[in-house]
C-alpha positions in Angstrom: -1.0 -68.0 -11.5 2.9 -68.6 -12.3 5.3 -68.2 -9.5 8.7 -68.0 -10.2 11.8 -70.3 -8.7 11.6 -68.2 -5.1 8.0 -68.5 -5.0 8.1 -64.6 -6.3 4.3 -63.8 -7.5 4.5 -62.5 -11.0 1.3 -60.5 -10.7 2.4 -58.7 -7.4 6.5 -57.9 -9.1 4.1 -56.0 -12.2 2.1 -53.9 -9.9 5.6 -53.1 -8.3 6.5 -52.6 -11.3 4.1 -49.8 -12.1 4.8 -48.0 -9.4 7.9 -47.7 -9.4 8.2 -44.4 -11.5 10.1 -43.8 -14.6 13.5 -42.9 -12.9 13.5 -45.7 -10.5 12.8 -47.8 -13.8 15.6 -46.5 -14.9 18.8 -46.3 -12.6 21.5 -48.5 -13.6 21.7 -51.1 -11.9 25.5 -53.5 -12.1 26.0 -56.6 -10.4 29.0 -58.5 -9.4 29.3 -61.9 -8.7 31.7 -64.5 -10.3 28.5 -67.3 -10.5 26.5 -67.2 -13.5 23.4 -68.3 -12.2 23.1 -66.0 -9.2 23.9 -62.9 -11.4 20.8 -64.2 -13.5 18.5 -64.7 -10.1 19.4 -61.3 -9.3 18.8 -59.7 -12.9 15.5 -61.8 -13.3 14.2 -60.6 -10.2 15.0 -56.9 -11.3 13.4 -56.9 -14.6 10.5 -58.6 -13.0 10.3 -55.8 -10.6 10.7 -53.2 -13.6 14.2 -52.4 -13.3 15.5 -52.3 -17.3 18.8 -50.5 -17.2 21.2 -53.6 -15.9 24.7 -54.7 -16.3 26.6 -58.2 -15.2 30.5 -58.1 -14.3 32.1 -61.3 -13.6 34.5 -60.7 -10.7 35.3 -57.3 -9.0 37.5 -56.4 -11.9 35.6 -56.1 -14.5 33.4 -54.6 -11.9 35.1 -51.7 -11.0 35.6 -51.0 -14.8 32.2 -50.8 -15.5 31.7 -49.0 -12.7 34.0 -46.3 -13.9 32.7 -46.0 -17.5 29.0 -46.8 -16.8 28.5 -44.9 -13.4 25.7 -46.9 -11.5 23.3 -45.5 -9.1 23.5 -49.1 -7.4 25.8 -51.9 -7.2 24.9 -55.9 -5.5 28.2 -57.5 -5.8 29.5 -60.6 -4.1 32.2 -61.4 -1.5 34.2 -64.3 -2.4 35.7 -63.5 -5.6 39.0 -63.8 -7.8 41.5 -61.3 -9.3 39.4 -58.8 -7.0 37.1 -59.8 -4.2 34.4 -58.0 -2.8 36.1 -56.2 -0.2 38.7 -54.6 -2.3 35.9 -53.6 -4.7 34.2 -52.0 -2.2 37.3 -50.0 -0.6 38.3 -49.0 -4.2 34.6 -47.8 -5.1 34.4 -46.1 -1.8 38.1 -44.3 -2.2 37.4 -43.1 -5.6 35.5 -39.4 -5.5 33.8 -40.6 -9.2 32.2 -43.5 -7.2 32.6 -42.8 -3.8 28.8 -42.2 -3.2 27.3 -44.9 -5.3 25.3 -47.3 -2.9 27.1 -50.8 -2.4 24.6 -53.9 -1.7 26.8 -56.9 -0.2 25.3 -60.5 -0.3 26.9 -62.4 1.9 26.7 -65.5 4.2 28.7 -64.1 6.9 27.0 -64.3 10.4 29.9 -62.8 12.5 29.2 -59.2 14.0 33.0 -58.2 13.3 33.0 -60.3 9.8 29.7 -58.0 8.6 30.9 -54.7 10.5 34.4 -55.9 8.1 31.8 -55.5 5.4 30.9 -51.7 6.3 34.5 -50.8 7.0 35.1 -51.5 3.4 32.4 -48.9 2.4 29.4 -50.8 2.1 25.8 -49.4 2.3 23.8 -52.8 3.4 23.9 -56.5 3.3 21.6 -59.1 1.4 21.7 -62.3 3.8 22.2 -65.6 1.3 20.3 -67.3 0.2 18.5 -64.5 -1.6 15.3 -63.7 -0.5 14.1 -61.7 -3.5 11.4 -59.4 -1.2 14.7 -58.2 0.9 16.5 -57.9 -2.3 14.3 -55.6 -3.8 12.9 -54.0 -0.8 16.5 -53.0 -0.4 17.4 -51.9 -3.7 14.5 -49.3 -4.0 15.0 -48.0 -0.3 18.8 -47.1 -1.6 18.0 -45.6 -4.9 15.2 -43.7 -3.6 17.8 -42.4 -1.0 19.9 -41.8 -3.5 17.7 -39.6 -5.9 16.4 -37.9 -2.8 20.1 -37.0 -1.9 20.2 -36.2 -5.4 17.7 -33.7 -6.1 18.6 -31.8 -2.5 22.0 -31.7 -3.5 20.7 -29.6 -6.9 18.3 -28.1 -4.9 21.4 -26.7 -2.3 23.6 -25.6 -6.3 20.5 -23.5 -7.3 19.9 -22.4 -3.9 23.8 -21.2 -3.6 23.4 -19.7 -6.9 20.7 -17.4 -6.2 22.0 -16.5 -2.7 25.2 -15.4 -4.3 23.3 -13.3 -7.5 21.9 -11.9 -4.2 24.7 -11.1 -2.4 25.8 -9.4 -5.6 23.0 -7.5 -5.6 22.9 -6.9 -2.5 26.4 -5.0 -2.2 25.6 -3.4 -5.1 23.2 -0.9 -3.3 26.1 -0.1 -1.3 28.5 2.9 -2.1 30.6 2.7 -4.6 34.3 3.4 -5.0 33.4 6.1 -7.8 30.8 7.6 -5.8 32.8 7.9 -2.8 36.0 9.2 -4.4 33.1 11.6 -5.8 32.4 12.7 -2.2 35.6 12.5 -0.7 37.1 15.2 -3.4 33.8 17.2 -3.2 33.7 17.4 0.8 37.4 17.0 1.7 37.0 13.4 3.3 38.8 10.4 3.7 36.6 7.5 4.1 36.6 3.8 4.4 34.2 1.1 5.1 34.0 -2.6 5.4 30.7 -4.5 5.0 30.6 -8.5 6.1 27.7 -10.6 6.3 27.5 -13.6 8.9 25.8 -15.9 6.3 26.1 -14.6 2.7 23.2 -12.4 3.0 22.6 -9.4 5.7 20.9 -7.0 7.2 23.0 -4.0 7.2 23.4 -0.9 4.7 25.0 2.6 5.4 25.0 5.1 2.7 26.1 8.9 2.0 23.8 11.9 0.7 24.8 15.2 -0.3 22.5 17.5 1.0 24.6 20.6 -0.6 28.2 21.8 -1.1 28.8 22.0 2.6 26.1 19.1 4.0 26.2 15.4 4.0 24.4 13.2 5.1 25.5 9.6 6.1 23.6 6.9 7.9 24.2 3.5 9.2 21.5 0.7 9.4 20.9 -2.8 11.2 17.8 -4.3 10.5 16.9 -7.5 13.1 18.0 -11.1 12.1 20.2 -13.1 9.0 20.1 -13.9 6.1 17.2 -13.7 3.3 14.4 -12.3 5.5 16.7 -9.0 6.7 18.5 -8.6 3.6 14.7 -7.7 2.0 14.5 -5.4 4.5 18.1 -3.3 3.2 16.6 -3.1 -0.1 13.2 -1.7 1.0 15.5 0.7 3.0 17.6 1.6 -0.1 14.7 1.7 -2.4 13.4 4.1 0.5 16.1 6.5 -0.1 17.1 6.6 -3.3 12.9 7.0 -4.1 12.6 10.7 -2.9 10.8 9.2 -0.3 13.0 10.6 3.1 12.7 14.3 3.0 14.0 15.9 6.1 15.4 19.0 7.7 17.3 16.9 10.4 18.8 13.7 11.2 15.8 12.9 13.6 13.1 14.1 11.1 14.9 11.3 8.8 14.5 8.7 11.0 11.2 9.9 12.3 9.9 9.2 8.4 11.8 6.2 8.4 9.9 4.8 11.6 6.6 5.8 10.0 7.7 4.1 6.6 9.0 0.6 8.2 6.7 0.7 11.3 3.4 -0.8 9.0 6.1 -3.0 7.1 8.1 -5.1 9.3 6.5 -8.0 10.2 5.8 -8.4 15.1 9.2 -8.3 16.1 11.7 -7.4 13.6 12.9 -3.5 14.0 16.2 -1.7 12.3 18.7 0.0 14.5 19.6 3.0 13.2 22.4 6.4 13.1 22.0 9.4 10.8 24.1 12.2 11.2 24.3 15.2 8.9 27.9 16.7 8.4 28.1 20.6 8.0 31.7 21.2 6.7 30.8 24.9 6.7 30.0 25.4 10.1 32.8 22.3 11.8 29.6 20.5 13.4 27.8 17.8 12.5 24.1 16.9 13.7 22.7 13.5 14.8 19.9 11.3 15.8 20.5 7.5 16.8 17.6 4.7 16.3 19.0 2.7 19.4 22.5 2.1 17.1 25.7 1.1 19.1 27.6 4.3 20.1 29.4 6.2 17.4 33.1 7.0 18.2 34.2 10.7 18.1 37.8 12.0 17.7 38.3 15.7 17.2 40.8 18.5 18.6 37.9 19.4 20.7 38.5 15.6 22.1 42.3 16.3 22.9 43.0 13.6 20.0 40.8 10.9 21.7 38.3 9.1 20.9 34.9 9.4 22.7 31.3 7.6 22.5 28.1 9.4 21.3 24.7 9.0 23.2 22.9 6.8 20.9 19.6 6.2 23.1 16.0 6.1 20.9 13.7 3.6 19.8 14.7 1.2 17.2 12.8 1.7 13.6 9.6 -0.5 13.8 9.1 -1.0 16.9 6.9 2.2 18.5 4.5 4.0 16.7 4.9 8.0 16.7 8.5 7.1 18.2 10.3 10.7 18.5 13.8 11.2 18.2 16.2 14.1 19.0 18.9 15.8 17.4 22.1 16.0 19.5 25.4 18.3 18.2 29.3 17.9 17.9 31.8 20.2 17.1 33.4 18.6 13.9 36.6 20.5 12.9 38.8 19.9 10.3 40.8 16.6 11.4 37.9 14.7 13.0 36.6 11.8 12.7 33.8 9.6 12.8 33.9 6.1 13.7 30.2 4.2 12.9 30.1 0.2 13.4 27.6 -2.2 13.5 27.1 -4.4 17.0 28.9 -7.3 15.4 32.5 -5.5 16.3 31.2 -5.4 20.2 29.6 -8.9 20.6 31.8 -11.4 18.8 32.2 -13.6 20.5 29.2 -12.9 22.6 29.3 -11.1 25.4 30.9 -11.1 28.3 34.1 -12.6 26.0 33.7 -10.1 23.4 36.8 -8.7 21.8 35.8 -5.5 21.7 33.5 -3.0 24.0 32.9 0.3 23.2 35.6 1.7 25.8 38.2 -0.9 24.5 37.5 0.2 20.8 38.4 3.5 21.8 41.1 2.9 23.9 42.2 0.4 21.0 41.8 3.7 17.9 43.7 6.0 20.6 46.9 3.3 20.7 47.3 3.9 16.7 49.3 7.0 15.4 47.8 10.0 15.2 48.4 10.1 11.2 46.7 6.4 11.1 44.3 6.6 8.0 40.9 5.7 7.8 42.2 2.3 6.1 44.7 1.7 8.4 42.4 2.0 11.5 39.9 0.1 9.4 42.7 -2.8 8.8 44.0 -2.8 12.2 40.6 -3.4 14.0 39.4 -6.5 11.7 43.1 -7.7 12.5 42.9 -7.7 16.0 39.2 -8.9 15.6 39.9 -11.4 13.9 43.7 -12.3 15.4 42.0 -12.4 19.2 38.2 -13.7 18.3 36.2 -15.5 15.2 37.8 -16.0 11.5 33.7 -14.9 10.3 31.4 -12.4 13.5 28.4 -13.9 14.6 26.2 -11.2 13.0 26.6 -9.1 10.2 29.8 -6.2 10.7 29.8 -3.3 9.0 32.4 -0.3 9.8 32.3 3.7 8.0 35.2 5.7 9.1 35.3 9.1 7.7 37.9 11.6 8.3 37.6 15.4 7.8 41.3 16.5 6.3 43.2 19.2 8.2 43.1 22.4 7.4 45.8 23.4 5.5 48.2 25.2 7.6 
């Protein structure tokens, strides 16, 4: 059996060879090195191994021109070289984005700790010790293009996986009202509304929507289903799909949720629940009706309120949890000039508790410092200001805010 000049088995580099796969086979594969005959050790061992896709350079030049145009998955270069040595080579592969993570084997006889960490410095990935031992060599080169297509495919993995997480998010917000729909409303019921919707990590667990019951009714809700991300955002659309179905038909706020909590309580997997507030607006009769799902405490500003604003009882059982849960209807006086302030837990725990920006008292003391003519927007604006001025750029969990204003009466 024929061994070659290293004492390399030929037999053993062609079972290598078939196993190395079809892209291994094929990475490109340049190496540097001003000697002739060590750039042929190097490619001889390679093709023997089943590497085909090589390339020689004969100082760090010409090497960091091919490098450029060809675009290797590997390079083995050499230190001690003219025009450019190894260590420039390295620092100028390592400073260019184009090349900047392409693997960089250095074989070297240094021996000095602070000679081979000068090695690293320079943006090299590993060392091959001269003289050459051709088992490191290629052990070496397959452990760093494996990495390499391994970093590869996660990094396409991570583009498709961003892709359909934002096709989501723009599906997501597009079960949401919409500015024609609520212009629709707000001429129809004499409101002025605004809303802001934000999740915590590109996809939430939060919806609120408006339903005309009649001329004088609506009905609006607000919705936080347990968790982040992919898993709760499901859960919206179920909700939605809920909805818009047919499916919810009730007389009162807590008949609604009571049929919600019968829907949702066989569907949501041990442990994951919704927190929910429904309230249905009679413009006719200046009151509105309610039921809360353990939601955070909806603010109330009215006449009746001597212009301030006040929380809402919001006890009951959240959606999913309880089976049979009941929940009661509770009533407000809600004249022309009110308004009704609906946020998700976000705006009272970010930061967490106890150094939240916000509690419920503060948020009301904080609406009561604004004008009394302050708008719907501009109370909206004003409170993600201050949020955001005093506590976190992004909340913690997803936010979501409905403000909705019943105009004066004309006088």
């Amino acid at each position: 059996m024929r061994r070659d000049r290293e004492g390399f088995d030929e037999a053993q580099s062609h079972r290598f060879s078939d196993n190395l796969g079809f892209e291994l086979k094929n990475s490109r594969i340049l190496i540097v090195d001003d000697t002739l005959t060590v750039r042929a050790v190097i490619a001889g061992y390679l093709r023997n191994y089943g590497y085909v896709n090589l390339r020689e350079a004969c100082d760090g030049a010409e090497g960091l021109d091919i490098a450029h145009e060809w675009a290797p998955d590997l390079i083995i270069t050499d230190l001690m070289m003219p025009r450019i040595d190894g260590f420039e080579l390295c620092h100028r592969l390592h400073s260019s984005p184009e090349t900047a993570n392409v693997p960089i084997l250095v074989q070297t006889a240094l021996n000095k700790s602070e000679e081979r960490s000068a090695v690293f410095s320079a943006g090299a990935a590993d060392l091959i010790s001269k003289p050459i031992d051709p088992q490191e060599l290629l052990g070496r080169v397959r452990t760093h293009l494996e990495k390499r297509r391994l970093i590869a495919r996660l990094s396409d993995f991570q583009r498709r996986m961003e892709n359909e997480l934002a096709l989501a998010r723009t599906m997501q917000e597009s079960i949401l009202p919409e500015d024609d729909e609520l212009a629709a409303i707000s001429a129809r019921y004499g409101v002025t509304l605004a809303s802001h919707y934000e999740a915590s990590i590109g996809l939430g667990g939060d919806l609120w929507g408006l339903s005309p019951i009649d001329d004088d009714r609506l009905a609006v809700f607000s919705a936080d289903f347990s968790g982040h991300g992919v898993g709760a955002a499901l859960n919206t659309f179920r909700l939605h799909s809920f909805i818009v179905g047919g499916a919810v038909k009730a007389g009162s706020p807590a008949e609604w949720l009571s049929q919600l909590n019968v829907f949702f309580y066989d569907l949501l997997p041990a442990g994951q629940f919704a927190t929910v507030f429904c309230a249905f607006i009679d413009f006719a009769r200046n009151t509105f009706d309610y039921a809360s799902a353990g939601a955070p405490p909806p603010l109330l500003n009215s006449p009746d309120t001597a212009g301030s604003f006040q929380s809402l009882d919001s006890a009951g059982y959240p959606i999913g949890l309880l089976s049979g849960a009941r929940y009661e209807n509770a009533t407000c006086a809600f004249p022309p000039g009110s308004t009704l302030f609906l946020y998700s837990d976000a705006l009272i725990e970010t930061p967490e508790p106890p150094n939240a920006v916000f509690t419920t008292h503060s948020l009301c003391e904080f609406l009561q410092s604004m004008s009394a003519g302050a708008t719907p927007q501009e109370q909206k604006e004003k409170v993600l200001n201050h949020l955001r001025k005093t506590g976190m750029e992004k909340p913690e969990d997803d936010l979501t805010i409905v403000i909705l204003k019943s105009r004066s009466a004309a006088p």
